[in-house]
N, C-alpha and C positions, 0 to 999 in steps of 0.2 A: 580785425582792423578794417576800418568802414573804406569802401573804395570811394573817390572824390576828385573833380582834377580841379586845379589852378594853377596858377602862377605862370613862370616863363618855362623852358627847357635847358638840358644840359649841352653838353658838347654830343650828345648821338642823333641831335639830328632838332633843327627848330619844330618849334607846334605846327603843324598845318589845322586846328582850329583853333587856336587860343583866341582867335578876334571871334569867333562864332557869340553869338548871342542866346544867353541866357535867361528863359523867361522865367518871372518868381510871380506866386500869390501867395495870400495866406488863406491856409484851409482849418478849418473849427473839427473835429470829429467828437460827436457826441458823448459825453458820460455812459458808463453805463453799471451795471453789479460792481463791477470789480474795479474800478477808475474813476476818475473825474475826467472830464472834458479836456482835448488836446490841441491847443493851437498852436500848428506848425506852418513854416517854411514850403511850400513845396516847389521847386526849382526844377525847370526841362533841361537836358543838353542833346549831343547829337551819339555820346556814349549807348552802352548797349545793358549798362547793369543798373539796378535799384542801389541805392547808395545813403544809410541813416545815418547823424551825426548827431550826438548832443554836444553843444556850445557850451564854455565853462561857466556861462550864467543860467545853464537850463535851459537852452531857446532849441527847439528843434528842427533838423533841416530834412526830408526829404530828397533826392536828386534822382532823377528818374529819365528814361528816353525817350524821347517827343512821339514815337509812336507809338507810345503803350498805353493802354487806355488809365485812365485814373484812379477809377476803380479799383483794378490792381494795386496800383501803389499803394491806393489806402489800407485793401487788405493787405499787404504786405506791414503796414505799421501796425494795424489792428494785432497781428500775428507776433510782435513785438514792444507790444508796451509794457512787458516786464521787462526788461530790459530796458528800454527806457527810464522807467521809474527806478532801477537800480543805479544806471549812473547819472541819473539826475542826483541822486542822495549821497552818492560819491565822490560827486563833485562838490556840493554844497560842505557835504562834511568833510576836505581837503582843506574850505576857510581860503581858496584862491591862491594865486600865487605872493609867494614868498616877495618881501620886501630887498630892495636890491641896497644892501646898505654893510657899511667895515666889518667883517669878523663873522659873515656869515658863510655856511658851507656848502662848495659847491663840488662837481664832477667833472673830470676830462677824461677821456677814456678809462672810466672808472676808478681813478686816484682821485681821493678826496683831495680837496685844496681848499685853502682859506684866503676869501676875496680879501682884498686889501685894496682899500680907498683911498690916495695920496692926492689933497691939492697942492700940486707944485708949481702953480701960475703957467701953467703950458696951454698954447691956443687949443690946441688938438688932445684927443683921448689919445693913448698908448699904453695897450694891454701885453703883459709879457709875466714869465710865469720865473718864480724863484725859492726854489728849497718850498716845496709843499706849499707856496703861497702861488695864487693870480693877484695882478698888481693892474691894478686902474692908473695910472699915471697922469694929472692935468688934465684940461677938457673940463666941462659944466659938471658941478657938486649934484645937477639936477637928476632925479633919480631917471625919470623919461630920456633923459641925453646919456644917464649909464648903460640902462638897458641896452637903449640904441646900441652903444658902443660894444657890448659884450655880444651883442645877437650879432655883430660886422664880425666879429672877431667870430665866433661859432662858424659864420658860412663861410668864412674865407678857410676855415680849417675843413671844412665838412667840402668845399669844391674842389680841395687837394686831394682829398683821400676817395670818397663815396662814391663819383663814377667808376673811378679805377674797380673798386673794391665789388660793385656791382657785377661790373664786364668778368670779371674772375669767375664770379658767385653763378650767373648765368652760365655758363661754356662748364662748371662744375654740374648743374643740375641736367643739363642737355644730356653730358655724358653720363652721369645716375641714370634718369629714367630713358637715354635710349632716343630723342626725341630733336628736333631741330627747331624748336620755334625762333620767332627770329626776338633781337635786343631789344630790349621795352624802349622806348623815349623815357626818359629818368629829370624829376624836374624835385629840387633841392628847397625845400619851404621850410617858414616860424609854422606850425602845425598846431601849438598848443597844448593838448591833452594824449595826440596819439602819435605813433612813431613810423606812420607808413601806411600808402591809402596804394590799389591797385585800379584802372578802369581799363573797359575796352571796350572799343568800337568795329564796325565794322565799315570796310570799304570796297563796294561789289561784292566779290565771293572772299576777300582776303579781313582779316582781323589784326588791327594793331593793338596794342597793348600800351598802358601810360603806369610807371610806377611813378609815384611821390613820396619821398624819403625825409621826415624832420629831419633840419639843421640839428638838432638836439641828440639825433645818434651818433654823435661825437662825446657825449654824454657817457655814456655806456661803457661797461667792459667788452673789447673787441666781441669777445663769444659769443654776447647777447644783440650787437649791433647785429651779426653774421646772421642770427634768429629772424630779425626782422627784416632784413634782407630776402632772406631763403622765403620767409613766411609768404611775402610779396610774390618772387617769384614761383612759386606754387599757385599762387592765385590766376595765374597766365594758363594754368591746367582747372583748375577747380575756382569758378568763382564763389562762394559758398564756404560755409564752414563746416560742412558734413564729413563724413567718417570719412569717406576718400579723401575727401582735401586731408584730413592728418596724417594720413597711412602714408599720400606721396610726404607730405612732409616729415614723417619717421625715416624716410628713406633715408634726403637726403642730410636732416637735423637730428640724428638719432637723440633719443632724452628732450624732444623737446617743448614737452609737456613742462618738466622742471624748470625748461627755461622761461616759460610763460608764468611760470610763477616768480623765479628770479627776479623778471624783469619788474614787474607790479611795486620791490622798493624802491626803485626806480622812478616811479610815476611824477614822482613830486622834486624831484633834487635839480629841476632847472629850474632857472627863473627865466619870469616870462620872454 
């Protein structure tokens, strides 16, 4: 899970850089034996990790820290364009997301439901859930103003539960490994394709930490939400996806290799 920040914060505390400025160009990296030519994104912050993301049109972002020379970053994607080219072809053969239209299936905490579409001349959407169905209620037939309206409805469920459920999940792994770091800033986002980015920076000799958690892990069976939570906060120890990062996270997610497969039918059961 790519680390990345955006957006606003939760209730543990506002951004103290959210207004910082982000500088972007675009960078070509040559063809060579094994690839074709790569034009990516490449984006500074004031974070302290390399951070790669493939977009669900293929477009690729780079995010990196304004003192690191460039070079590096490049090699650091040179070092990863199979994986790139994996989910570039993952995404593509996905076919995008799902149309947001009557009788199609969706996920709340892992209970399938069947969207139901009612125009009932009502100004306003009104989403509310009934015997295995979610009900759209009134509000524009337009499919851009349903989304809208189910993605309001996702965050407004996802700001009830997700900080709480985090605050839990941290003071669990603290006590696992023995350790005191302190609460990430936790900021609630539409994410798209992934379910949770970790960064961190550094301020003087002290390190803060940013987790970002999709609206869409409301999505999920609790278990797997818990997955990508934990997964996150592990990244506050390891940033990196090397054998230590998984051994702390066998710790404190026993099985949860499984769950990383679990999750993958997952990928696709929200709409945008």
């Amino acid at each position: 899970m790519e680390s990345f920040f955006s957006g606003r914060s939760s209730r543990f505390g506002k951004s103290s850089v959210k207004n910082r400025k982000i500088s972007a160009r675009r960078v070509e990296i040559p063809s060579n034996d094994s690839y074709p030519s790569l034009v990516l994104t490449l984006e500074r912050d004031d974070f302290s990790s390399l951070r790669l993301r493939v977009r669900p049109g293929g477009d690729v972002i780079l995010r990196m820290p304004r003192t690191l020379p460039e070079s590096l970053g490049l090699d650091f994607v040179l070092c990863k364009r199979a994986w790139i080219v994996r989910k570039q072809r993952e995404l593509a053969e996905s076919g995008g997301p799902r149309a947001c239209r009557d009788g199609v299936e969706i996920f709340e905490r892992g209970e399938r439901l069947t969207l139901r579409i009612l125009d009932e001349g009502l100004p306003r959407h009104r989403i509310e859930r009934r015997q295995g169905e979610l009900l759209i209620r009134g509000g524009s037939m337009e499919e851009r103003s349903l989304i809208r309206a189910l993605q309001r409805y996702r965050r407004k469920k996802a700001e009830a539960f997700l900080p709480r459920r985090t605050e839990e999940l941290h003071l669990f792994v603290c006590r696992i490994l023995k350790d005191t770091l302190p609460m990430p800033e936790l900021l609630l986002r539409e994410l798209g394709s992934r379910w949770g980015t970790c960064a961190r920076r550094r301020e003087g000799s002290r390190e803060r930490y940013r987790i970002t958690l999709a609206t869409s892990l409301m999505n999920l069976p609790p278990d797997l939400a818990d997955y990508v939570i934990l997964h996150e906060l592990c990244h506050m120890r390891r940033m990196d996806h090397s054998q230590l990062f998984h051994a702390l996270l066998e710790r404190v997610c026993p099985g949860h290799a499984d769950k990383r497969r679990a999750l993958r039918r997952f990928r696709d059961c929200a709409l945008p």
